[in-house]
C-alpha positions in Angstrom: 0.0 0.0 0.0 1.4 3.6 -0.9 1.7 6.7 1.1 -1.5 8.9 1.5 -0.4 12.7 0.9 -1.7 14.7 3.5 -3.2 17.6 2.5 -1.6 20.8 2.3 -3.6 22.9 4.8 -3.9 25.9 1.9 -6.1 23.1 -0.2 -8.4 22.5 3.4 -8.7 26.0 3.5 -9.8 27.0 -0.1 -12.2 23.8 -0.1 -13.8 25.3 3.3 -14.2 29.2 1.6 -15.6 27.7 -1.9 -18.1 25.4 0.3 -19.4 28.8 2.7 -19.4 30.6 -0.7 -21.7 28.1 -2.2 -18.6 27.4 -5.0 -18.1 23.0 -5.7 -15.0 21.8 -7.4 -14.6 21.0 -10.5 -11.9 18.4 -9.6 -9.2 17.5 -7.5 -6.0 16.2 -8.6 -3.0 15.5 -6.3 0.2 17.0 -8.3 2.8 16.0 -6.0 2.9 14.5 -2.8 2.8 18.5 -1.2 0.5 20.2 -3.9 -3.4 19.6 -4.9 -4.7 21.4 -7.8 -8.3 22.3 -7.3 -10.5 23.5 -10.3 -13.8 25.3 -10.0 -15.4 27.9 -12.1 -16.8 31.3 -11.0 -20.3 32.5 -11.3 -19.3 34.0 -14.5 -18.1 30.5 -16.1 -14.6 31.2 -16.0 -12.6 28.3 -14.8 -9.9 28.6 -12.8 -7.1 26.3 -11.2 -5.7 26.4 -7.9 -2.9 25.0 -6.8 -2.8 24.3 -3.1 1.0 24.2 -1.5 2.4 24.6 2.0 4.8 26.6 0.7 5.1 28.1 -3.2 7.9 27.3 -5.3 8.9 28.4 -8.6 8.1 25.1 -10.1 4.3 25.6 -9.1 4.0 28.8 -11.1 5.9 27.5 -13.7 3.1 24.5 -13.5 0.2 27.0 -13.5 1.5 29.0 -16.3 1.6 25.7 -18.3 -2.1 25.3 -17.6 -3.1 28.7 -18.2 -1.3 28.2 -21.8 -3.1 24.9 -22.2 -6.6 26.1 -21.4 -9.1 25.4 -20.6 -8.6 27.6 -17.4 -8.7 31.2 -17.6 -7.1 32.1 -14.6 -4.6 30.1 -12.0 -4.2 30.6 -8.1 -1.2 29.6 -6.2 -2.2 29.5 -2.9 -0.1 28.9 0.5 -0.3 28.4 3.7 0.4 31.6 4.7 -1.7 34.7 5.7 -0.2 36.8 2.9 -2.7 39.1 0.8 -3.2 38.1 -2.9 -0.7 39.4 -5.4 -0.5 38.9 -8.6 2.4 37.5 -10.7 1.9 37.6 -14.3 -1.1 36.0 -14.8 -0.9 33.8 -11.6 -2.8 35.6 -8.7 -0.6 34.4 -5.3 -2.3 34.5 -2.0 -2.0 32.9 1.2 -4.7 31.2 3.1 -5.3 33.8 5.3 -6.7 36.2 2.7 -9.0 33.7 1.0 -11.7 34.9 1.4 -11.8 38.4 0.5 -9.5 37.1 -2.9 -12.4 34.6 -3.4 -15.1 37.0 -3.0 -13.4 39.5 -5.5 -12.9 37.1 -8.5 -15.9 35.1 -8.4 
C-alpha cells in the first residue's frame, strides 16, 4: 500500500471558503505529494485552477503558467499556507490562506 499525501492545509482551506461561498469543485488532482490542484469555475463561467501548496515554489508557477497556456482555465491561483494578501504575478494571482476569502469574493 502507498503513502496517503496529506493535505496541504492551503487546499483544506480553499475547499472550506468555496463550500461557505456556495462554490463546488470541478476536480481535485494531487500534483505531488505536497501540492493539490483544485479546479472550479466562477459564477461568471470562468474556470480557474488552484494549486494548493504549503509553501510556493517556482516550479508551481511554472506549472500553472503551463495550464493557463493549455486552457481550458482562464485564470490560475497559487495559494499557501500563509496569511499573505493576494498578489499577482503575471497572470498567476498568489495568496496565502489567510486572505482567501476576500480574494475569493473579488474574483468570483
Amino acid at each position: 500500500m502507498g503513502v496517503v499525501a496529506s493535505q496541504p492545509v492551503a487546499a483544506e482551506r480553499l475547499q472550506e471558503t468555496l463550500a461557505e461561498l456556495g462554490v463546488k469543485p470541478l476536480a481535485r488532482v494531487w500534483a505531488r505529494d505536497d501540492a493539490l490542484d483544485i479546479a472550479f469555475e466562477t459564477r461568471r463561467g470562468l474556470a480557474i485552477v488552484a494549486r494548493c501548496v504549503d509553501a510556493p515554489d517556482t516550479a508551481d508557477v511554472a506549472a500553472l503558467a503551463n495550464m493557463l497556456a493549455e486552457g481550458p482555465f482562464g485564470k490560475a491561483m497559487l495559494v499557501n499556507s500563509s496569511d499573505a494578501i493576494a498578489k499577482a504575478n503575471a497572470s498567476i494571482l498568489v495568496c496565502g490562506a489567510g486572505a482567501l476569502r476576500e480574494t475569493l469574493i473579488a474574483i468570483l
